[in-house]
KOLVEXRO-706486 format. One line per 5 residues: number of its first residue (from 0); their letters; for each residue x, y, z of C-alpha. Coordinates in pm, 1 decimal. Layout:
BEGIN
NUM) a) X,Y,Z; ...
//
This chain:
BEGIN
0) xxxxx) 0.0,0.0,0.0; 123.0,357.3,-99.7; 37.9,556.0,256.1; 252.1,857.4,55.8; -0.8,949.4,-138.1
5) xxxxx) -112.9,1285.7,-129.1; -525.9,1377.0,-93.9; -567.4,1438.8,-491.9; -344.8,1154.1,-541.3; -588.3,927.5,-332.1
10) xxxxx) -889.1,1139.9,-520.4; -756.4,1060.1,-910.3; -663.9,707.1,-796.3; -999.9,674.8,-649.3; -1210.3,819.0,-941.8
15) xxxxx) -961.5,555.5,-1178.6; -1088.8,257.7,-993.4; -1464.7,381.8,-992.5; -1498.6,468.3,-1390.1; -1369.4,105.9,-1415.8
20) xxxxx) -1658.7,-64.3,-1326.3; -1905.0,237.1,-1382.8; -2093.2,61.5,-1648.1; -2352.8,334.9,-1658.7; -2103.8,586.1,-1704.5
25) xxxxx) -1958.1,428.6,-1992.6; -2315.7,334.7,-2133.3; -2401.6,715.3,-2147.8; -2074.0,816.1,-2275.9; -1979.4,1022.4,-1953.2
30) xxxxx) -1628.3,1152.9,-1899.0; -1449.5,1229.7,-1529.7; -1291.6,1535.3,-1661.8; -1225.4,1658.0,-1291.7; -1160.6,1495.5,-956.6
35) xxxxx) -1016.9,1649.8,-618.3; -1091.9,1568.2,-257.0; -1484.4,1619.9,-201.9; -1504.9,1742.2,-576.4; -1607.7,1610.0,-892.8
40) xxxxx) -1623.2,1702.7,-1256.0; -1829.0,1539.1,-1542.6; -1970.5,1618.7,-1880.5; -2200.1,1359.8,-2098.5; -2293.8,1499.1,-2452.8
45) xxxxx) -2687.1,1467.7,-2504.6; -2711.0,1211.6,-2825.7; -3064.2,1135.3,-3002.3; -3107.8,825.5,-2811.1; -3181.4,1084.8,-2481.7
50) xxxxx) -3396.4,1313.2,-2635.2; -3790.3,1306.0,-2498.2; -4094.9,1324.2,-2678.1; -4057.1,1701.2,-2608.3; -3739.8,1688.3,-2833.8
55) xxxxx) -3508.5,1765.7,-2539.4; -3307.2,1569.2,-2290.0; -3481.4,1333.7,-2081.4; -3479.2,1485.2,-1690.4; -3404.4,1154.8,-1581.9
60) xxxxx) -3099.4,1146.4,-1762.6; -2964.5,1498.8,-1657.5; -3030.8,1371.5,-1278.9; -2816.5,1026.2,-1381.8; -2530.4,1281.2,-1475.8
65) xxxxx) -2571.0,1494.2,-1103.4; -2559.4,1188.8,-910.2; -2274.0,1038.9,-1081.0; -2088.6,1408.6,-1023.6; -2227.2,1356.5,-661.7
70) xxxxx) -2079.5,990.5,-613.1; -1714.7,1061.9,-777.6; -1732.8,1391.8,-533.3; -1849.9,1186.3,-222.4; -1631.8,897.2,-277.3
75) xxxxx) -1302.6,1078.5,-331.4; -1215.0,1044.6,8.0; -1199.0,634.0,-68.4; -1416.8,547.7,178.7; -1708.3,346.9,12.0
80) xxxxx) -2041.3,609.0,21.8; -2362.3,580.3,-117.1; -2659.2,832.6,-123.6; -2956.7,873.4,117.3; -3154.9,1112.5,-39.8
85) xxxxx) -3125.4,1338.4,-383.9; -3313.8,1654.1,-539.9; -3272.4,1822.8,-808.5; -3460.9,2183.2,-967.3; -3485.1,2167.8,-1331.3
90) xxxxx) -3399.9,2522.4,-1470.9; -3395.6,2511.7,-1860.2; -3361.0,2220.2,-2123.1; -3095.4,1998.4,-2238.3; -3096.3,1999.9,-2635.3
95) xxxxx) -2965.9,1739.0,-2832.1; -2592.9,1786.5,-2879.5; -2531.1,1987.7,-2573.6; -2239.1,1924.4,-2378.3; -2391.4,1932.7,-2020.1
100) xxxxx) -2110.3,1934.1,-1754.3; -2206.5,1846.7,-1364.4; -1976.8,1975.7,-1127.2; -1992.5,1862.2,-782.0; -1913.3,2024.7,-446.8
105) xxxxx) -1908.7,1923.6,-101.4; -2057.4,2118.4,106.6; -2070.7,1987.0,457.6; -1915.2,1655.6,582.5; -1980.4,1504.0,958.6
110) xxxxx) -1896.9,1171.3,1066.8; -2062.3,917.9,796.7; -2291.5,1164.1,644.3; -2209.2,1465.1,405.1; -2426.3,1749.1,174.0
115) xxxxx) -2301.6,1767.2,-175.4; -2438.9,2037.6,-455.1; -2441.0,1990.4,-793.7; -2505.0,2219.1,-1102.3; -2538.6,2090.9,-1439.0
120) xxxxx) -2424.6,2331.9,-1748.0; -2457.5,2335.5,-2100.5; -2162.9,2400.3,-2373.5; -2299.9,2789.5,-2283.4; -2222.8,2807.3,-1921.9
125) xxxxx) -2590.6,2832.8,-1901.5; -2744.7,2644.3,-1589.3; -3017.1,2384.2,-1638.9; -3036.6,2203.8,-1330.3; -2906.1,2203.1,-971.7
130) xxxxx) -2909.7,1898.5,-724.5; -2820.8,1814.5,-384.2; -2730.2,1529.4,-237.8; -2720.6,1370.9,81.3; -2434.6,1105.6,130.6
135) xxxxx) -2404.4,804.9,399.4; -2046.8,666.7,441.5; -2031.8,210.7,471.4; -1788.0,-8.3,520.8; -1521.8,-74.4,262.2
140) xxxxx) -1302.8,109.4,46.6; -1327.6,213.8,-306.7; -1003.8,81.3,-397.2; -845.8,-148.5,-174.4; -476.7,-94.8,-142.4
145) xxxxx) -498.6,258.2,-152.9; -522.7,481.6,156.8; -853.6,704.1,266.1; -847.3,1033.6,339.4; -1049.4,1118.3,680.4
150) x) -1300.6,1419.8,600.4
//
């Protein structure tokens, strides 16, 4: 085990070993363009297979894209966390070929639990949703063999 690692060190190596084995990730075609200790970066490009019967992105789909900004922010730390409640505000529509980017942010951390906020973008910088999310730490690490950082 590498206990010299520094916190973004532990972060990158972390977000590595969850893209692995994110299968939805992959399925939608997101990218972890940013991680950092209790941050997270990703963008997924809105193809025609995610467009609505309103002829914009399904809301579902733009939620998908928070919460996976949301876990690679919550589980930087390596310590194996999952979410206990979500909620996100719609604010305008994703279009087909936007470039929607969800970055996360912690915002409070105590013991096992943590707050997280997310706002999705478009290619524009314009906002079109914003989510929170509530995060409970379990047993385990995201990586074994890797240290955790203690939030």
């Amino acid at each position: 085990m590498n206990r010299d690692m520094t916190p973004q060190q532990i972060a990158e190596a972390t977000a590595k070993g969850m893209y692995e084995r994110d299968h939805t990730a992959h399925a939608l075609g997101m990218v972890v363009e940013a991680v950092a200790p209790g941050r997270a970066r990703l963008t997924m490009t809105v193809r025609k297979d995610m467009v609505n019967g309103h002829d914009i992105c399904h809301g579902g789909l733009i939620f998908t894209l928070a919460d996976s900004a949301f876990a690679y922010a919550c589980n930087s730390y390596n310590h194996v966390t999952v979410a206990q409640g979500a909620t996100i505000e719609f604010l305008a529509p994703g279009k087909l070929g936007d470039v929607l980017t969800a970055t996360g942010t912690e915002r409070h951390v105590a013991g096992k639990t943590g707050v997280y906020d997310i706002e999705v973008a478009n290619q524009d910088g314009k906002t079109i949703a914003l989510f929170r999310g509530k995060s409970f730490r379990i047993r385990g690490h995201v990586v074994p063999g890797i240290p955790t950082i203690d939030a």
